[in-house]
N, C-alpha and C positions, 0 to 999 in steps of 0.2 A: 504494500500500500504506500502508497504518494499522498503530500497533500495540493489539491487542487491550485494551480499557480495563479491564478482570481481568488477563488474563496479559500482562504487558509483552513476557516472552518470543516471544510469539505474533505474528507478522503476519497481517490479516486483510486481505480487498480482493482488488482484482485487477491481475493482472500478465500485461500482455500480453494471453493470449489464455483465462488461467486466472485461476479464483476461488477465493479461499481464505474459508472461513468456519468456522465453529462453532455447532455445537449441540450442546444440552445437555452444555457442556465438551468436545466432541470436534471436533478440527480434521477438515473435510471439505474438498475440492478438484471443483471442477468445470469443465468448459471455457465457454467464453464465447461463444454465438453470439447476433450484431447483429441486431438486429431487421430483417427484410428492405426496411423505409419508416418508420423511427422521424418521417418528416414529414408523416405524412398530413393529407389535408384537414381532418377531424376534428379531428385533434391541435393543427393550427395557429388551427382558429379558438377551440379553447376556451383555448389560449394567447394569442390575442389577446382574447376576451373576459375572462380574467384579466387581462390588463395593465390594461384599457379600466376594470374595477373597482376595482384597485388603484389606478391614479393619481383616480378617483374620491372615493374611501376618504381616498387621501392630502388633498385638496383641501378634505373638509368634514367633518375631525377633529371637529370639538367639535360639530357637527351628528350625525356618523355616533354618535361615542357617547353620545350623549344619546338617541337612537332603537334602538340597537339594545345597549346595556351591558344585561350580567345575563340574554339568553337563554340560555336552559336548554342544554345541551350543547356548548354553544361557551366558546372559554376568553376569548376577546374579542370586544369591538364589531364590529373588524376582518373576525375572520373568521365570525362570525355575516351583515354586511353582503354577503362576497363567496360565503359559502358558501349563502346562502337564495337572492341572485337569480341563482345560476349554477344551481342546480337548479329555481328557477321558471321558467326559459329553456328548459330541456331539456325538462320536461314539459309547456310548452304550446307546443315548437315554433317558437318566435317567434325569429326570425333578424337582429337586432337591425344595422343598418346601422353605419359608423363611428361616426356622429355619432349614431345615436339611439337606443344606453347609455340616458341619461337619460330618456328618454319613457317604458322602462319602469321604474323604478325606484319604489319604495316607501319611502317614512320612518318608518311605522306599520305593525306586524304586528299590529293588534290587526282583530277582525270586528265591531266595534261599531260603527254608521253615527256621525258626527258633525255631520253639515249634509243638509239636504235640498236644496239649492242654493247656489251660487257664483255670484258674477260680478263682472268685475271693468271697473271703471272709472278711464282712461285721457286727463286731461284737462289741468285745471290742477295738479291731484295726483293721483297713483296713488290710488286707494282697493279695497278688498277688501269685497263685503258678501258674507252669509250668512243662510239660514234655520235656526238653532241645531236644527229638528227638536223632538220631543220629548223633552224633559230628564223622566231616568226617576228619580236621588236629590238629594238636596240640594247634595253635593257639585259636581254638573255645574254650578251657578248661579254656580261663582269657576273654571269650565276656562278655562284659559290656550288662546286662539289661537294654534298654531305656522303657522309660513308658511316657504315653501320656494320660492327663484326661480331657473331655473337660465336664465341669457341665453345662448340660440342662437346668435345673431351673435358676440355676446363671447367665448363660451366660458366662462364663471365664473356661480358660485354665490354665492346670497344667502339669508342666512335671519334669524328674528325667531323666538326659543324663547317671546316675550313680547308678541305682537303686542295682545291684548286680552282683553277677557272672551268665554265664548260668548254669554254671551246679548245682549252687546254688538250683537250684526249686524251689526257694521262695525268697519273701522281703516283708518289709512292707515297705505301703506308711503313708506315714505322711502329709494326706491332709491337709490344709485349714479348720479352725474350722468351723462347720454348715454344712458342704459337706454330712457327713456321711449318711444320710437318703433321699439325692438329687437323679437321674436318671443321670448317667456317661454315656459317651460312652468311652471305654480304648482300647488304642493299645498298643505293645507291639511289639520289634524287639529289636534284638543284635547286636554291632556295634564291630567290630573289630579293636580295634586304631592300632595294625600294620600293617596290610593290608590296613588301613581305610575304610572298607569294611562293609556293614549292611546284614542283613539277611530281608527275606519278613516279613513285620509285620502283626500283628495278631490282630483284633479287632472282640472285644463282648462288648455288651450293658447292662448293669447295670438298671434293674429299677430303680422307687422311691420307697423308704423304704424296697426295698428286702438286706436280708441277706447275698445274694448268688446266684453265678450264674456262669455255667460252660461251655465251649463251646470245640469243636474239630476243626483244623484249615483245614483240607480236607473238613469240612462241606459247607466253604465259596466257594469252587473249582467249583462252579455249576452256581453263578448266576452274573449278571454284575461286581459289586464291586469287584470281585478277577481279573478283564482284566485291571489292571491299570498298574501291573508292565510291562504285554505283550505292552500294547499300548505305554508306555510311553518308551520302548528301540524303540519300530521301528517309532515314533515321531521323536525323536533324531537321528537315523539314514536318516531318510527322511529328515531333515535340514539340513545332512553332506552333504548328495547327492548332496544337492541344490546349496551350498557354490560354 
């Protein structure tokens, strides 16, 4: 039991087997019956796919709000980050393992391509190349490369808000000593600081101990993982609605 935060007088809550509430000023009582499997399978995995997000979230602070501060009907980065990919889950079905949270995950909710391929080499230095695609204003000629590495084997995240120019077609990363011969998964998007504006990111999968590996971003256009940016505008528009 609580006391009512208007009427002190008042206890609100429940006792025992009864409920005490209020509406519109009037104290009402009702009995309390337990839901017959408050643990269902259901219940349990979207409580574990919210943990799996939140320690997520926790882990790549300054990454999470740099990609997701300032969407529209969310009060934070936080819950924008865990509230767009717990509903991009649900609608495309995708039943995401312990460990493979991350593979589907997005750091850009924007629908504007930014590279027309990737790939990444794996040698005496990491390097990152790209085909920047067709640059449509002037401003795309200073996008900042964002890069995003999340190490499989390690379990921990690395990123670069500043890796290079687009039109650059290349940077090296400068991972984490011992990384080099790990299983990465990387994305890859361009952010606009005067517009403040991102481009759709781009992720391919790095084995363990491969040298290389190259990917085309039309390739992704075919299978769930590329419905994030689609779902998560009309998400956000479905919460305006609501308001």
């Amino acid at each position: 039991m609580r006391k009512h935060p208007h009427y002190p007088e008042i206890n609100v809550g429940r006792e025992g087997n009864v409920i005490f509430y209020e509406v519109d000023g009037q104290l009402l009582v009702r009995s309390y019956s337990p839901p017959k499997n408050p643990r269902t399978a259901k219940q349990q995995a979207n409580r574990h796919l919210h943990a799996q997000l939140n320690a997520i979230s926790s882990q790549t602070k300054s990454l999470r709000h740099f990609s997701f501060q300032g969407v529209r009907t969310y009060k934070n980065s936080h819950n924008a980050f865990i509230g767009l990919h717990k509903q991009f889950l649900y609608e495309t079905g995708l039943a995401p393992e312990e460990n493979g949270v991350p593979a589907v995950l997005h750091w850009s909710i924007s629908n504007r391509p930014g590279a027309e391929w990737l790939t990444i080499e794996r040698e005496e230095q990491c390097i990152l190349k790209w085909d920047p695609g067709r640059l449509t204003r002037q401003s795309d000629v200073s996008n900042q490369a964002v890069i995003v590495i999340y190490n499989v084997d390690q379990k921990e995240w690395w990123w670069n808000l500043n890796a290079a120019k687009r039109t650059d077609g290349q940077c090296t990363v400068d991972i984490p000593v011992g990384w080099n011969s790990d299983e990465w998964i990387t994305w890859l998007f361009f952010h606009d600081a005067i517009h403040n504006t991102s481009t759709k990111d781009l992720q391919i999968m790095l084995p363990k101990n491969s040298l290389g590996v190259g990917g085309k971003f039309d390739s992704q256009e075919t299978i769930p993982w590329a419905l994030f940016h689609e779902i998560a505008h009309h998400v956000i528009e479905d919460r305006e609605d609501r308001k």
